[in-house]
PyMOL CGO cylinders between C-alpha atoms (Angstrom):
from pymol import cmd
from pymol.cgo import CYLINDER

trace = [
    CYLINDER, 97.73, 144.83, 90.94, 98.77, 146.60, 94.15, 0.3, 1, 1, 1, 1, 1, 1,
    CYLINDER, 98.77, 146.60, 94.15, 97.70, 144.83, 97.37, 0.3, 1, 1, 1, 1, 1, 1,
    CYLINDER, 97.70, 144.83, 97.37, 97.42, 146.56, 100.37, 0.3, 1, 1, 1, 1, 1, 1,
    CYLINDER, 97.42, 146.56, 100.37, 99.48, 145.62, 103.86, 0.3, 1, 1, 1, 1, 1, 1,
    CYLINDER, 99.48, 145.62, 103.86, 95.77, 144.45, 105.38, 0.3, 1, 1, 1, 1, 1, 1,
    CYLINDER, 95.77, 144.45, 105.38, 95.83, 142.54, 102.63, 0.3, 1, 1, 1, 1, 1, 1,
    CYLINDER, 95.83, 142.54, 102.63, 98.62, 140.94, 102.29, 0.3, 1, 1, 1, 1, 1, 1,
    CYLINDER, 98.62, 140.94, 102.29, 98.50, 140.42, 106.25, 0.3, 1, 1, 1, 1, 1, 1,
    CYLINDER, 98.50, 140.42, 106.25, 94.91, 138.45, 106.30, 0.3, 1, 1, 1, 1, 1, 1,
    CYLINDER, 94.91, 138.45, 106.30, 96.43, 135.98, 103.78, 0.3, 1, 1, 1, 1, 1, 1,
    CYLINDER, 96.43, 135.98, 103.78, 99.26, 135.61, 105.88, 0.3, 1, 1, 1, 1, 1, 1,
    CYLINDER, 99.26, 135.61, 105.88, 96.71, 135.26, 109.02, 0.3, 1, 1, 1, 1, 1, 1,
    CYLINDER, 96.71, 135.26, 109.02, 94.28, 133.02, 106.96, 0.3, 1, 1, 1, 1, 1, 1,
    CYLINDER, 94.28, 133.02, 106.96, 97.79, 130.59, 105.60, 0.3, 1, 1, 1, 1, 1, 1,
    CYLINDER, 97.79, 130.59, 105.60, 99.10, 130.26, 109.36, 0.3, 1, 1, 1, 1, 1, 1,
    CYLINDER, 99.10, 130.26, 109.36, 95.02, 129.02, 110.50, 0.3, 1, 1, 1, 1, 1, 1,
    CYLINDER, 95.02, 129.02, 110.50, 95.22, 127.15, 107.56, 0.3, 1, 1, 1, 1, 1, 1,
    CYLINDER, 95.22, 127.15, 107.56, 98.19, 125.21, 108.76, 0.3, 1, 1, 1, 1, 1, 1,
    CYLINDER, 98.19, 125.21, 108.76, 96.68, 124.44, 111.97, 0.3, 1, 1, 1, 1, 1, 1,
    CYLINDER, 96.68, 124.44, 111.97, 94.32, 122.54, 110.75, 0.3, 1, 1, 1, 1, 1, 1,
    CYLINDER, 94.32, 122.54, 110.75, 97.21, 119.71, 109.39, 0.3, 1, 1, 1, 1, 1, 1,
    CYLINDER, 97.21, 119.71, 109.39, 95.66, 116.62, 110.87, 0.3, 1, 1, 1, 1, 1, 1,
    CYLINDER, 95.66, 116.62, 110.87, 98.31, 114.34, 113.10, 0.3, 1, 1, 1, 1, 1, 1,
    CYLINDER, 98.31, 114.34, 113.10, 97.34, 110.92, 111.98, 0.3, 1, 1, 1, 1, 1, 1,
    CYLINDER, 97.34, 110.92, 111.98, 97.52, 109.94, 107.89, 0.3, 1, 1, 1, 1, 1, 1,
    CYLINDER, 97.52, 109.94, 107.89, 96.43, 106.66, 106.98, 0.3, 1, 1, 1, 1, 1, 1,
    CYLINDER, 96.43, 106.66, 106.98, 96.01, 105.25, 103.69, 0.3, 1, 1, 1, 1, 1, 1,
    CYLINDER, 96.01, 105.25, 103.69, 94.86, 101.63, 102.35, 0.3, 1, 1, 1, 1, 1, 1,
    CYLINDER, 94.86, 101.63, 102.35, 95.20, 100.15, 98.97, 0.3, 1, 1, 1, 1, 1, 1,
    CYLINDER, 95.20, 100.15, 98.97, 92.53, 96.84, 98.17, 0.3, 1, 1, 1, 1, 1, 1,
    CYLINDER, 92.53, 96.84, 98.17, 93.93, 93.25, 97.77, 0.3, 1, 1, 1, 1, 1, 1,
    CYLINDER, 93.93, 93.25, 97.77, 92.48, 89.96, 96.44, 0.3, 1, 1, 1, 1, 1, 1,
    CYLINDER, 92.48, 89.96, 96.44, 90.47, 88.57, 99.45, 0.3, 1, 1, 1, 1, 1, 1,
    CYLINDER, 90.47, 88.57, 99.45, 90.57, 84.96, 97.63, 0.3, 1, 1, 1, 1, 1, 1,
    CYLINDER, 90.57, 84.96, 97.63, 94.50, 84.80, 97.43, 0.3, 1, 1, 1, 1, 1, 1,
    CYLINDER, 94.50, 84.80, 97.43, 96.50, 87.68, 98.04, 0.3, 1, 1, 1, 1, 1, 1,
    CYLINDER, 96.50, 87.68, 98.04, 99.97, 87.10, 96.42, 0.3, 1, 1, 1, 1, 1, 1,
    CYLINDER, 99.97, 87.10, 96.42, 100.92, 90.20, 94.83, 0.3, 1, 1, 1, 1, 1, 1,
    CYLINDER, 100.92, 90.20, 94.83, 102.04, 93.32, 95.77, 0.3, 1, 1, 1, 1, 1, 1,
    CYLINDER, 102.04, 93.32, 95.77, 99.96, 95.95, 97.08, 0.3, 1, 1, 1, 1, 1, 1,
    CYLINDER, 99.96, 95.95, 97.08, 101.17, 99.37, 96.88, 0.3, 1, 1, 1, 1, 1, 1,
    CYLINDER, 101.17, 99.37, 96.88, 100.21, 102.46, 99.15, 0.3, 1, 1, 1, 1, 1, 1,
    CYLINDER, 100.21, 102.46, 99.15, 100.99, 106.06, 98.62, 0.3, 1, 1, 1, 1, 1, 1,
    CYLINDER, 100.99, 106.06, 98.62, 101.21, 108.22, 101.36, 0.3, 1, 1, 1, 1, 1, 1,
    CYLINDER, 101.21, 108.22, 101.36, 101.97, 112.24, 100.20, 0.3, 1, 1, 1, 1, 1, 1,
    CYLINDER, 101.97, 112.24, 100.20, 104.01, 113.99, 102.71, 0.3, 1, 1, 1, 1, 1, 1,
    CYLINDER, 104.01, 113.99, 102.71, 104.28, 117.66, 103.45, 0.3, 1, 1, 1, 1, 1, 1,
    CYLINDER, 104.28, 117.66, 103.45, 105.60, 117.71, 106.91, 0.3, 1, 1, 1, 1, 1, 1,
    CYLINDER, 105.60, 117.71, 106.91, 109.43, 116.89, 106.78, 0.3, 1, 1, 1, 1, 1, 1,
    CYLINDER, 109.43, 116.89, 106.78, 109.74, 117.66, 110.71, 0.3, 1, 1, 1, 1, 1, 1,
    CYLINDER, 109.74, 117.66, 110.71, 107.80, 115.56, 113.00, 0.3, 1, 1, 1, 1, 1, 1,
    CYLINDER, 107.80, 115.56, 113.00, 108.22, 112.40, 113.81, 0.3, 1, 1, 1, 1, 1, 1,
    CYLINDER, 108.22, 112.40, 113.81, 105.78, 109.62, 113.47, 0.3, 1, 1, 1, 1, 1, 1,
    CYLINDER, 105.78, 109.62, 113.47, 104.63, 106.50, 114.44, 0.3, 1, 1, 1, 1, 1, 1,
    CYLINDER, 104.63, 106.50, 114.44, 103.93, 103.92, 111.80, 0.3, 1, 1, 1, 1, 1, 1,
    CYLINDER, 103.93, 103.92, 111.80, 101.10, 100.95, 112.04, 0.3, 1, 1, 1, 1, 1, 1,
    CYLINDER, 101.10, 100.95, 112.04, 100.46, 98.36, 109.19, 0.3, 1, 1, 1, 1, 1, 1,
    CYLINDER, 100.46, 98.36, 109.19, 96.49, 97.69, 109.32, 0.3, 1, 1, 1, 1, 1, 1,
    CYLINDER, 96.49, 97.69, 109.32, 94.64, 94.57, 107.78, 0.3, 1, 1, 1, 1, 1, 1,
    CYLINDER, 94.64, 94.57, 107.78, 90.94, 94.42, 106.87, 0.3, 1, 1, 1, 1, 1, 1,
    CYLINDER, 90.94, 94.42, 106.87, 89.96, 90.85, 107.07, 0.3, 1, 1, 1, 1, 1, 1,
    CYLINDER, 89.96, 90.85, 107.07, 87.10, 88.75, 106.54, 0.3, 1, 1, 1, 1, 1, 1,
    CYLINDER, 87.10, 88.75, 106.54, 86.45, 85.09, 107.82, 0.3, 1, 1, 1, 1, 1, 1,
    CYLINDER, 86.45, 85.09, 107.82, 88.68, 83.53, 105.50, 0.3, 1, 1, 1, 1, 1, 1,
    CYLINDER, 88.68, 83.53, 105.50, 91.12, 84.75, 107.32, 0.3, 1, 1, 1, 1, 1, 1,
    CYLINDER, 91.12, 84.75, 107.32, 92.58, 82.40, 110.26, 0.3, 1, 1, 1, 1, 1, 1,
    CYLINDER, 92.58, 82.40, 110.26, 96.33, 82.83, 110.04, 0.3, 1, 1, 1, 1, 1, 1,
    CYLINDER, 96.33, 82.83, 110.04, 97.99, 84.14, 113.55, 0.3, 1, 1, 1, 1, 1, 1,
    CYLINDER, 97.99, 84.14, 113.55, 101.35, 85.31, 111.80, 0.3, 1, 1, 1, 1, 1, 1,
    CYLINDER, 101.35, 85.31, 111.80, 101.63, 86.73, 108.37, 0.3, 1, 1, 1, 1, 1, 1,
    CYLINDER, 101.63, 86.73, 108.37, 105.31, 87.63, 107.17, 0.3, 1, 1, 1, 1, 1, 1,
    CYLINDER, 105.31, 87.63, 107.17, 105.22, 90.64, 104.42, 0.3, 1, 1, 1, 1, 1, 1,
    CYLINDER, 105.22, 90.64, 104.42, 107.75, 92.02, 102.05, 0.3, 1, 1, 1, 1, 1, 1,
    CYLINDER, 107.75, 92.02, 102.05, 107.83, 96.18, 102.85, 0.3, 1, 1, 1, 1, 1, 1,
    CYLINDER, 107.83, 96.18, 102.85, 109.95, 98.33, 100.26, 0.3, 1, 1, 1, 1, 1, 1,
    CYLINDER, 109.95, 98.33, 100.26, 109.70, 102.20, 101.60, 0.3, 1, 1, 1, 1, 1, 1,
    CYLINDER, 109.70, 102.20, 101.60, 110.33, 104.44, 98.46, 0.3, 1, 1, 1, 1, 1, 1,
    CYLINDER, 110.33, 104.44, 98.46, 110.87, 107.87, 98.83, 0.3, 1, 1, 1, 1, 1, 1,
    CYLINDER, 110.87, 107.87, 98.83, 109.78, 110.69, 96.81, 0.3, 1, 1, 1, 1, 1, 1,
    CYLINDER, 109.78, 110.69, 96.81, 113.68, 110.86, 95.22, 0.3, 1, 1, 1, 1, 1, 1,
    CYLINDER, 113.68, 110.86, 95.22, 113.01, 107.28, 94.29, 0.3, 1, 1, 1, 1, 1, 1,
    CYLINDER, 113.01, 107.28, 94.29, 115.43, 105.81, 96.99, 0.3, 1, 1, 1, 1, 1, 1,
    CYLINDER, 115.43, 105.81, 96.99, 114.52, 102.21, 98.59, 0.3, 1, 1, 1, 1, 1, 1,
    CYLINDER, 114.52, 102.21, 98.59, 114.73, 100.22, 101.56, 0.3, 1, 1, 1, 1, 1, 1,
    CYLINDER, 114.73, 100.22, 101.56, 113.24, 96.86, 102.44, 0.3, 1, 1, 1, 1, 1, 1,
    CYLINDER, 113.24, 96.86, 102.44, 112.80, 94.32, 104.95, 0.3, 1, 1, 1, 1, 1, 1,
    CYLINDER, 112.80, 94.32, 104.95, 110.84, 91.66, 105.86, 0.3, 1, 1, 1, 1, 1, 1,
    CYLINDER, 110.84, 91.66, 105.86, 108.23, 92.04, 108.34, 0.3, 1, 1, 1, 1, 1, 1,
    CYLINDER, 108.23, 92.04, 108.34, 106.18, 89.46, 110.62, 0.3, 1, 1, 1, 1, 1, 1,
    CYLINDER, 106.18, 89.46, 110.62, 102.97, 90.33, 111.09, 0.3, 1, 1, 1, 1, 1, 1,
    CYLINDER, 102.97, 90.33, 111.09, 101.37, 89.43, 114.44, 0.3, 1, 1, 1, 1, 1, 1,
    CYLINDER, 101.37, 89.43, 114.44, 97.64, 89.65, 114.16, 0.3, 1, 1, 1, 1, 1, 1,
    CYLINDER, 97.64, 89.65, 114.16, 95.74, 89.89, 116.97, 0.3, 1, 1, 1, 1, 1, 1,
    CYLINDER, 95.74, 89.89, 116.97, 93.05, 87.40, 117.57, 0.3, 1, 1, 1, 1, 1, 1,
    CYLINDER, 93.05, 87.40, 117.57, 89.53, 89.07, 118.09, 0.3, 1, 1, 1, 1, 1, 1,
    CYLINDER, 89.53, 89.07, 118.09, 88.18, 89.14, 121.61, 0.3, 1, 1, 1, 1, 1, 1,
    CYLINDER, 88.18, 89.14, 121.61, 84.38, 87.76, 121.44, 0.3, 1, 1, 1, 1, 1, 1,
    CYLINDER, 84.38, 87.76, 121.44, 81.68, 86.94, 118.73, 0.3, 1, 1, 1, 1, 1, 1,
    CYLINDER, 81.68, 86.94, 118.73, 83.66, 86.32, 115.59, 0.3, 1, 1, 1, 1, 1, 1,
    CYLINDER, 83.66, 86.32, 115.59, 82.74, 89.47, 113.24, 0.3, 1, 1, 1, 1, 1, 1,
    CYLINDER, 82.74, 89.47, 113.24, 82.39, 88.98, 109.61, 0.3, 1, 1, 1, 1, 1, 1,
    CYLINDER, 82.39, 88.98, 109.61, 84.38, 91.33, 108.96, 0.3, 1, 1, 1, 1, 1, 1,
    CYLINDER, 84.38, 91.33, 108.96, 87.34, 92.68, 111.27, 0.3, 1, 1, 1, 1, 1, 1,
    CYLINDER, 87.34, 92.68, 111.27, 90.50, 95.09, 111.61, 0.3, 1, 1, 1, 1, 1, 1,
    CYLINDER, 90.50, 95.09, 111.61, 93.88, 94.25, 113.00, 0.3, 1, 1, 1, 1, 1, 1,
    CYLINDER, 93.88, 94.25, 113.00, 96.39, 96.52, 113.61, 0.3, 1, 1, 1, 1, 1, 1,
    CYLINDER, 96.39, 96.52, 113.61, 99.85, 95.85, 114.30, 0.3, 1, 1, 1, 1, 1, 1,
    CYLINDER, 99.85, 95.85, 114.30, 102.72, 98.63, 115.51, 0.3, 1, 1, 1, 1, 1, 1,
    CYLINDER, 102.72, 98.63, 115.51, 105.40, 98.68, 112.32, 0.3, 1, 1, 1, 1, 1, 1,
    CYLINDER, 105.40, 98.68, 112.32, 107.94, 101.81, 113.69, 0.3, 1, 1, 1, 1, 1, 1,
    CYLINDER, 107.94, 101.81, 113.69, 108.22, 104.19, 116.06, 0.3, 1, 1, 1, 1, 1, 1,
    CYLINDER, 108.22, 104.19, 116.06, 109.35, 107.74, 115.47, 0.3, 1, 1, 1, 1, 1, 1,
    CYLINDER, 109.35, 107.74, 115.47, 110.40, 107.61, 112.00, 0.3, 1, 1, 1, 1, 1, 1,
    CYLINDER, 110.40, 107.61, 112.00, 111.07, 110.99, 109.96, 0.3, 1, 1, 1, 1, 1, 1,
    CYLINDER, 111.07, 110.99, 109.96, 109.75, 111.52, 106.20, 0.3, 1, 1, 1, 1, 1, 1,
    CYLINDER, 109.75, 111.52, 106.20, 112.66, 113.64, 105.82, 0.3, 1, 1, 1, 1, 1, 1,
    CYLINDER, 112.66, 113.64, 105.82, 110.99, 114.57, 102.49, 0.3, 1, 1, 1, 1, 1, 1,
    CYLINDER, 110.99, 114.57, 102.49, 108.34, 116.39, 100.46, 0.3, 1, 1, 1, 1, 1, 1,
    CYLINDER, 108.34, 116.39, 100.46, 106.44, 114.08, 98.43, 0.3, 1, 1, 1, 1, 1, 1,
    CYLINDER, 106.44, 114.08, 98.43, 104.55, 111.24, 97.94, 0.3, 1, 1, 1, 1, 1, 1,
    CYLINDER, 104.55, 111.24, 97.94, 106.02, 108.36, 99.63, 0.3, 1, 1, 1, 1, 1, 1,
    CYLINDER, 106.02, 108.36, 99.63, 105.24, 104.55, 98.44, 0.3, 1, 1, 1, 1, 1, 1,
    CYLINDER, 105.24, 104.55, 98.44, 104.72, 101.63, 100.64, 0.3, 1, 1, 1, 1, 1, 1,
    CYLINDER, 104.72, 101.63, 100.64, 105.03, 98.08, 98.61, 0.3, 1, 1, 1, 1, 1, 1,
    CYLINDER, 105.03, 98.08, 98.61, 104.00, 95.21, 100.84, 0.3, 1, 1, 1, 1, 1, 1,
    CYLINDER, 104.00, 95.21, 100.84, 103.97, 91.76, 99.36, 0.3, 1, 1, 1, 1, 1, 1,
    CYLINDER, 103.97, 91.76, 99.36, 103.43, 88.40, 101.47, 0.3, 1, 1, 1, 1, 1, 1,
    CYLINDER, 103.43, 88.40, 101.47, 105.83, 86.08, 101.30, 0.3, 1, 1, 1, 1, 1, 1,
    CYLINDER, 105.83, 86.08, 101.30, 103.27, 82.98, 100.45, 0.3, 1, 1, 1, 1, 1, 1,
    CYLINDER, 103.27, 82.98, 100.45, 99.64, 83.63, 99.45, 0.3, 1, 1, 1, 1, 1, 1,
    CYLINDER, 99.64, 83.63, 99.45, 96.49, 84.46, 101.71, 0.3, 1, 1, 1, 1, 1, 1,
    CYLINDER, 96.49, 84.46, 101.71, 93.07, 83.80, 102.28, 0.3, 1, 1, 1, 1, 1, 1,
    CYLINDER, 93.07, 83.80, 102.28, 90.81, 86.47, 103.76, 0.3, 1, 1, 1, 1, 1, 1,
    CYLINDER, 90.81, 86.47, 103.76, 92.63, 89.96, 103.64, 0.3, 1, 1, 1, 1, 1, 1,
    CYLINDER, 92.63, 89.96, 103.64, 90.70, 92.53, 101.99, 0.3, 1, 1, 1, 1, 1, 1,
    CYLINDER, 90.70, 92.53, 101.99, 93.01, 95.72, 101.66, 0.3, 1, 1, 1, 1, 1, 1,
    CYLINDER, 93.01, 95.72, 101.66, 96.49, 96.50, 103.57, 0.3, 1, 1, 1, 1, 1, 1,
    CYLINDER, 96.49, 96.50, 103.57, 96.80, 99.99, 104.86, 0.3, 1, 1, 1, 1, 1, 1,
    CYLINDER, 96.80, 99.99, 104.86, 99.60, 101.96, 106.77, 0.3, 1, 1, 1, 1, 1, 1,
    CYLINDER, 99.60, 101.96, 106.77, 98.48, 104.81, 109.27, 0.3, 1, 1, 1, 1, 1, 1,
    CYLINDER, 98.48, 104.81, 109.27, 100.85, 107.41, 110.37, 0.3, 1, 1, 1, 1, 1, 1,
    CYLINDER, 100.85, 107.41, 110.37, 100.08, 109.28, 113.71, 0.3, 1, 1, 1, 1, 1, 1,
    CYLINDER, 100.08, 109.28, 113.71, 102.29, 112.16, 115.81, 0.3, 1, 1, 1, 1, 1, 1,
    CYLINDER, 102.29, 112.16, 115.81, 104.77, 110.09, 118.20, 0.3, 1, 1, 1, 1, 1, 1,
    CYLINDER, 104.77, 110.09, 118.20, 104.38, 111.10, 121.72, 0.3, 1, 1, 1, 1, 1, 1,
]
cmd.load_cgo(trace, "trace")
């Protein structure tokens, strides 16, 4: 089949809009045990842009249960290639400003300007280091660094 320049130049055209349209921010969430979360929890976040850096925040849905100030987390960072880094992170949640809410989001800066130097899916493992009451699902949202 024999495609024409106009052709071939409104894909090209259409693939370059297309592109545009790549959303800055990423976030992704996985669901944990809201009675007692003590396992890990594993997010997968599939990455397409190898150039620009990001910023990374962990985010906690919590109900009422919850009433810790602190929560210190296991994060393992595996790349598409399978390679693996972790560290331990402390968590420092917010308290909520106002009438308590039954149900609430805190979100807490993790890094700043970090490269996902690869295509892929990458994986996020975050464990706490003793069980918890009152967190519903763990999430990890990726937005353009400024």
């Amino acid at each position: 089949m024999r495609h024409s320049a106009g052709h071939i130049a409104a894909a090209a055209v259409a693939a370059l809009l297309a592109g545009g349209c790549i959303s800055p921010n990423q976030s992704a969430a996985t669901d944990v045990d809201p009675v007692r979360w003590d396992s890990r929890a594993e997010i997968r976040l599939p990455n397409a842009d190898t150039v620009t850096l990001r910023d990374a925040t962990i985010f906690l849905r919590c109900n009422d249960r919850f009433t810790e100030d602190t929560l210190t987390v296991r994060i393992t960072t595996i790349t598409p290639d399978s390679l693996r880094f972790g560290e331990w992170f402390l968590l420092v949640v917010p308290r909520p400003e106002g009438p308590a809410a039954l149900v609430r989001e805190a979100a807490i800066p993790y890094r700043r300007r970090i490269g996902l130097t690869q295509a892929g899916d990458y994986r996020f493992v975050v464990m706490p280091v003793r069980p918890v009451r009152g967190v519903e699902a763990i999430g990890i949202d990726l937005e353009k660094s400024r």
